[in-house]
KEKE-3310 file (N, C-alpha, C; in steps of 0.2 Angstrom, whole numbers, plus 5000, padded with zeros to 4 digits):
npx = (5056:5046:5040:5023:5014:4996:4989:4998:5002:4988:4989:4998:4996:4982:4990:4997:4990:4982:4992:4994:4981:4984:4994:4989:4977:4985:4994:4982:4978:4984:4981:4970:4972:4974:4981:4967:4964:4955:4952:4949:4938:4931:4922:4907:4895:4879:4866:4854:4850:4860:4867:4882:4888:4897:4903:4910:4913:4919:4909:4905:4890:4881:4868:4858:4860:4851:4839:4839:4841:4851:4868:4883:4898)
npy = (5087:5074:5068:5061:5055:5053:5044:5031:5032:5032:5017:5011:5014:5008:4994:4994:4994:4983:4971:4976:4971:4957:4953:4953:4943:4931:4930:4928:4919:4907:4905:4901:4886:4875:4861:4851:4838:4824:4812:4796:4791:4798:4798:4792:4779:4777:4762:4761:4773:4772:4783:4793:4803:4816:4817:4822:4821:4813:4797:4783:4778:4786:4800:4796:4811:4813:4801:4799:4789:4778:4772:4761:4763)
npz = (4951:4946:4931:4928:4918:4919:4912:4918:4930:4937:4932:4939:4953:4954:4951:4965:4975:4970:4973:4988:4993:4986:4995:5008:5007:5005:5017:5027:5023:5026:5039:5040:5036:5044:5049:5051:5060:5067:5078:5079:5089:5092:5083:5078:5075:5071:5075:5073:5062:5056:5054:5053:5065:5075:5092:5106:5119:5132:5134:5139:5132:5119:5112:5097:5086:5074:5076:5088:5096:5107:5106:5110:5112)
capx = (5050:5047:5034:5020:5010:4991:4985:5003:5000:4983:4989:5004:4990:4978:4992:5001:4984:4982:4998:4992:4975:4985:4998:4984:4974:4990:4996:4976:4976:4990:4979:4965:4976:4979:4979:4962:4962:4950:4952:4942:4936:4925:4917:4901:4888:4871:4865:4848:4846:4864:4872:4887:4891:4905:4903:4919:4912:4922:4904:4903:4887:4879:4862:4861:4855:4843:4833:4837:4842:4855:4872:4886:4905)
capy = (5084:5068:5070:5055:5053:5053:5037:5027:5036:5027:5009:5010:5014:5001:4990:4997:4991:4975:4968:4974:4964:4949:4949:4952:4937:4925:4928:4928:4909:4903:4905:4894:4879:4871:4854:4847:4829:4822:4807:4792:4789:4804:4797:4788:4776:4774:4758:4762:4774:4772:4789:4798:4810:4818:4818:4825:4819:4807:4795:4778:4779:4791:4800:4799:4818:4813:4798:4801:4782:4778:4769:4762:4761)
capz = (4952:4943:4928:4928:4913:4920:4913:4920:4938:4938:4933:4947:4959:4954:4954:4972:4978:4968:4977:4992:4991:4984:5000:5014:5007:5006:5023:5030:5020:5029:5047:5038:5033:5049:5051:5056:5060:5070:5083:5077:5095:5095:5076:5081:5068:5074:5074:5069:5056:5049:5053:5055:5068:5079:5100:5110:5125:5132:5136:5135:5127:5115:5110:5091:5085:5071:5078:5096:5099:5111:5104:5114:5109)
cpx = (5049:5038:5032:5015:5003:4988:4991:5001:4993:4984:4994:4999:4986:4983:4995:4994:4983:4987:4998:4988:4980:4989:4993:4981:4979:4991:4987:4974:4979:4986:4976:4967:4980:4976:4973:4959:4957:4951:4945:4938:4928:4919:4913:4896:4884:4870:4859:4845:4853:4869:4877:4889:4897:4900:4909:4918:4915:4916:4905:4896:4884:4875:4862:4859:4850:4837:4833:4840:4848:4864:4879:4894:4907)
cpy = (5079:5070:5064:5055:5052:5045:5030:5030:5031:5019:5007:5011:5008:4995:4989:4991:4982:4971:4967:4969:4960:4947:4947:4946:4930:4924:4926:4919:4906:4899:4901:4887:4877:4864:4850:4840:4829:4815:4803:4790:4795:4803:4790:4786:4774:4769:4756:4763:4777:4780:4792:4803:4811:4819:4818:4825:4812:4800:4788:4775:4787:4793:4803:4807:4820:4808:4797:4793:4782:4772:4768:4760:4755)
cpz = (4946:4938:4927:4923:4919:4921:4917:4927:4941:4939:4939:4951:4960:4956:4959:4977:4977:4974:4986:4997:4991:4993:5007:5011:5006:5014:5028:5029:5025:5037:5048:5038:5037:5050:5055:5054:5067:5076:5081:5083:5096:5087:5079:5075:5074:5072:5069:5065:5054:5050:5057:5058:5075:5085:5103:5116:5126:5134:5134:5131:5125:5114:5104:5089:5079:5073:5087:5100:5104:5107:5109:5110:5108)
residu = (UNK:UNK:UNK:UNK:UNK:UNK:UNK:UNK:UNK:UNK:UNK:UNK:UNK:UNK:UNK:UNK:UNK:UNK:UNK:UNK:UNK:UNK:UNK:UNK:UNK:UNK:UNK:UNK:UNK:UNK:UNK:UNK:UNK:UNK:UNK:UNK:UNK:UNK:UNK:UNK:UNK:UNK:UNK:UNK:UNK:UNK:UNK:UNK:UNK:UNK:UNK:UNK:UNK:UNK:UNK:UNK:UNK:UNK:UNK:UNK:UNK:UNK:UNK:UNK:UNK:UNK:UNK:UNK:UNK:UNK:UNK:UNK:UNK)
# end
């Protein structure tokens, strides 16, 4: 039988785990950090109050969604 010192038994343990932890959150990244590009077709400017937003409807025109106006490609 293999004799373990108490407090060395513990930091193998803590560290069996740490390593565990560290691998599960690497390979869990990997799934995150996929390529997202966007297609500028679907990026829409208001013409009235200036803003910024995405629409994935292919539409020839728009309905902005903070002042409501109408914008056309």
């Amino acid at each position: 039988m293999i004799s373990i010192d108490f407090s060395i038994g513990i930091a193998l343990y803590i560290l069996s785990i740490l390593i565990v932890v560290f691998l599960l959150w690497f390979f869990s990244r990997k799934e995150k950090d996929k390529d997202l590009s966007l297609d500028p077709k679907y990026i829409w400017f208001c013409s009235v109050c200036t803003y910024t937003y995405i629409n994935t409807k292919e539409d020839f025109i728009s309905n902005c969604p903070r002042c409501g106006s109408y914008n056309k490609r």
